[in-house]
VEXMARMI-379755 format. One record per residue (C-alpha): x, y, z. Coordinates in steps of 0.5 Angstrom, whole numbers, plus 500, padded with zeros to 3 digits. Layout:
N
XYZ;...
//
This chain:
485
706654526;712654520;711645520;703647520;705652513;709646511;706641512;699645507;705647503;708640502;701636500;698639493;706641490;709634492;703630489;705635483;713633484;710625485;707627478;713629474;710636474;716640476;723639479;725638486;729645486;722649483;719644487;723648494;723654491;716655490;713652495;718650502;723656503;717662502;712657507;718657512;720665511;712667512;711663517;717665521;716672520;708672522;710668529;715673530;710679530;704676532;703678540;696676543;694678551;688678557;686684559;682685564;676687560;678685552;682680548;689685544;691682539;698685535;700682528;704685522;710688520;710693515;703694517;702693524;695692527;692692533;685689536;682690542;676685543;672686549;669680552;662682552;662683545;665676544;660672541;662665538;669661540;670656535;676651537;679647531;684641532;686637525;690631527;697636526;695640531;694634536;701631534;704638537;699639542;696645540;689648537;688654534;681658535;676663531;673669535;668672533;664678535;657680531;661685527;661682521;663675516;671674518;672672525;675678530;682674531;684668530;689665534;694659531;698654533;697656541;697650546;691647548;692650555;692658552;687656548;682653555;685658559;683664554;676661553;675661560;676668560;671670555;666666558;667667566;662673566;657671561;656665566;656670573;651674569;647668567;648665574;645671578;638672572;637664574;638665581;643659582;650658584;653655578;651655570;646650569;650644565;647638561;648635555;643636550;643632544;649627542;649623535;652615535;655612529;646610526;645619527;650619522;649614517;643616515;645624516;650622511;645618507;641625507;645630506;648627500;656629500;658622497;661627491;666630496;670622495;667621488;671627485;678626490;678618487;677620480;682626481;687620484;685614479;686621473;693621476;695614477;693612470;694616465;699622468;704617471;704614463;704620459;704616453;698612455;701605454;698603459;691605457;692602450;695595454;689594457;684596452;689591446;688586451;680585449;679584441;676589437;670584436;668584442;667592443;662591436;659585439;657590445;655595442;650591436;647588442;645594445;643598439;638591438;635592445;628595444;628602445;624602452;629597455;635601453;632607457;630603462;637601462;639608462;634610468;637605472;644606472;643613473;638611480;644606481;650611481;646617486;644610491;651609490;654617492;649618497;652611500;658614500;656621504;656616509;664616511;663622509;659625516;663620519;669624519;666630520;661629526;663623529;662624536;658629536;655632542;651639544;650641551;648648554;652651560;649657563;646660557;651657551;651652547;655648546;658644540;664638539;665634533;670631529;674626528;681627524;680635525;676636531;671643531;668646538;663652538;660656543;653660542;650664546;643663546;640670547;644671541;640667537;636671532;632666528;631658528;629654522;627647522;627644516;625636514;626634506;624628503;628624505;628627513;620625513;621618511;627617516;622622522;628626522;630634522;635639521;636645525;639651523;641658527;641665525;646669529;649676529;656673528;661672523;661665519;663657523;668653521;666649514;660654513;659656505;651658506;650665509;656668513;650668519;648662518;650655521;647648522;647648530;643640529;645636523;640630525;635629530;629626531;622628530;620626537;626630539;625637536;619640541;624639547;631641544;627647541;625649548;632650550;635653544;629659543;625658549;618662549;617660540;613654538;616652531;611647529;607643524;601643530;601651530;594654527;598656521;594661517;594660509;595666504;591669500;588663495;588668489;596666491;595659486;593662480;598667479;604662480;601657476;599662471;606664470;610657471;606656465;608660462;615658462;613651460;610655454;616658452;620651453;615647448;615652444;624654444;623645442;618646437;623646432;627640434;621635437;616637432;609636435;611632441;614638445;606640445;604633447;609634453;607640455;600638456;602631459;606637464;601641465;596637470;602635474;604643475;597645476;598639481;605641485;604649485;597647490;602643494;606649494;603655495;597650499;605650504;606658504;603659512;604665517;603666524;604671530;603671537;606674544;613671543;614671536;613672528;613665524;613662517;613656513;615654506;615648501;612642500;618637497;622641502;620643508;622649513;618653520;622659522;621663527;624669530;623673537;619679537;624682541;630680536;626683530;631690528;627692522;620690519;619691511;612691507;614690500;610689494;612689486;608691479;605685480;602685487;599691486;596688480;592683485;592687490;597684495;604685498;609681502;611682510;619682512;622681518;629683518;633682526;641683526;642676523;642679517;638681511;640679505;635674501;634666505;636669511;630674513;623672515;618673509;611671508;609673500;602672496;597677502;593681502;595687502;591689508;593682512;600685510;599692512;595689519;601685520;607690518;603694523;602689529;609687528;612694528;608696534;610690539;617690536;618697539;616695546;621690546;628692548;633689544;639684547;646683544;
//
């Protein structure tokens, strides 16, 4: 534990040392000594055992805390391995109850067997429970889905996080160039090595070009560099999911990816509360899909989007979904092929009528400074509006059968998301001035996932008596059904 809080110490205050930003003795005194003292002390308090039903954890020193985390209540083990902790042949683990956004405990710097040993322990029951449900002598496992080096690639292409390098190399190129050479010589060298005339025969050239040329120029240059940063999210997905593989044993699953820091999660699948496949533009044009899962429990490693929220499937195929989905959430149908029902059609005038609006406001805002050409953007916008909110709105859908309540959204960006009826905690009809104007309302289905806006199921732009018979249906049959943790 101290060489892990020195090494995390050591990386941003010994570039700032490299850099001449502070000496070698602010450098120890800043960093090294109050590293080793705080981690000293923490491995000396911090005491951890196996019960006979809970996980007890113990740590502070001025103020001491005990946890006892019963197994049962355990709904996520997140495992993490960087390279440092394989070099010491140790791991660190995450447990997470369904509690809230932080994990319950979290176990470092333990060996890879403590950490094995403590996730048999956890999972030992569940996997007897499950057995006896499904009548068989052992957990059913099987790998469900695995990622090569092509998945990857094009889930790096897709998810664009090429700026991630992007901005570690301009920081790195930063430093190098011009702080190692505060008195920017080297810059003035390099710039003194090429004639001034050549600079203004640069820039007469440009200023010649005809107006069109220089903003296609410009266009182009600008498709060049998002091509280039979304290229660069290839090594980007590379590291992070190489290796990837989802198996289900028992009633969990299963996730290991990782190639610098490895990462291995376990989810129960009875504690899944929603499913949401979505398909950008970009998913549609390589027939791939993302899944994502709405748990009861705190936030994955890595996760910044809701604290419920986690990609469970970054990539898969189209033809893979339907298959895939039925051992996540067996018993829901999320699928284009559904008999989606629409929203009510007055739905498209009140979007229109207010993105109008805005672009309204905008031409006018630019009146002053464009003259009458803002009114002649504004009207060469208005039918490609007109014609984006149909897909839009045309998009918005719902259904509800025996098993589940469903929705989909977005056109450019597109998403199906279900939840089990027996997983629906509360059920809301909304509707605000403007809805009551027209007559409509909202439906929402909130489960234990969460209630916060993205993460609930809603449907807007009904009727206010399809709303009404929806949120009636929808409470009734979510009452019948007992609720599992």
């Amino acid at each position: 534990m101290m060489l892990e809080a020195i090494v995390r110490a050591v990386l941003p205050a010994g570039f700032l040392l490299l850099t001449g930003r502070v000496d070698l003795l602010f450098f120890l005194g800043l960093t090294l000594i109050p590293s080793a003292i705080f981690a000293t002390v923490h491995y000396a308090v911090f005491r951890w055992r196996l019960d006979d039903d809970a996980l007890v954890v113990r740590k502070g020193w001025l103020f001491t805390q005990v946890r006892k985390v019963p197994y049962h209540r355990i709904q996520n083990v997140d495992l993490v391995r960087n390279p440092l902790h394989r070099w010491l042949g140790v791991a660190e683990a995450k447990i997470q109850t369904a509690s809230g956004r932080e994990p319950e405990a979290h176990l470092k710097v333990l060996a890879t067997e403590e950490i094995e040993r403590i996730r048999a322990r956890v999972f030992e029951g569940r996997a007897a429970g499950a057995s006896a449900e499904e009548g068989e002598d052992a957990p059913r496992s099987s790998e469900l889905l695995s990622l090569g080096a092509k998945d990857l690639a094009i889930y790096g292409l897709i998810s664009n996080r090429g700026m991630v390098i992007v901005a570690a190399a301009v920081g790195v190129i930063w430093q190098l160039a011009f702080e190692l050479d505060s008195d920017m010589t080297w810059l003035r060298r390099s710039i003194g090595d090429v004639p001034p005339e050549t600079f203004e025969s640069i820039t007469d050239r440009i200023a010649g070009l005809p107006r069109i040329l220089t903003v296609l120029g410009g266009v182009a240059a600008f498709a060049v560099a998002l091509a280039l940063v979304r290229i660069l999210s290839i090594p980007y997905s590379w590291l992070r999911l190489w290796n990837y593989r989802l198996t289900r044993s028992g009633d969990d699953l299963r996730t290991r990816y990782g190639s610098f820091t490895s990462r291995a999660a376990t989810i129960p699948r009875h504690r899944i509360q929603r499913v949401t496949v979505r398909r950008s533009w970009l998913h549609r044009v390589f027939n791939r899909a993302e899944i994502r899962v709405v748990t009861a429990g705190g936030r994955a490693e890595g996760e910044k989007a809701e604290p419920h929220r986690r990609v469970l499937v970054p990539i898969v195929r189209d033809a893979a979904v339907p298959a895939l989905l039925d051992e996540i959430v067996p018993g829901l149908d999320v699928s284009e092929a559904r008999d989606w029902r629409p929203v009510d059609p007055r739905a498209f005038g009140r979007v229109f009528r207010r993105r109008a609006a805005v672009l309204t406001l905008a031409a006018a805002a630019a009146t002053p400074f464009a003259g009458g050409g803002a009114w002649w953007a504004w009207i060469a916008l208005l039918v490609p509006l007109a014609l984006l909110t149909h897909r839009g709105v045309g998009r918005l859908g719902w259904d509800l059968d025996a098993e589940g309540v469903y929705a989909r959204k977005g056109w450019w960006e597109r998403t199906w998301t279900a939840a089990a009826i027996g997983k629906i905690q509360v059920v809301g009809l909304w509707s605000n001035p403007f809805d009551r104007r027209y007559g409509m309302a909202r439906f929402r289905a909130d489960t234990a996932g969460g209630a916060g806006a993205g993460v609930r199921i809603e449907v807007p732009y009904l009727s206010e008596a399809e709303a009404r018979s929806i949120f009636e249906r929808l409470a009734e049959a979510a009452g019948r059904r007992r609720f599992r943790w």
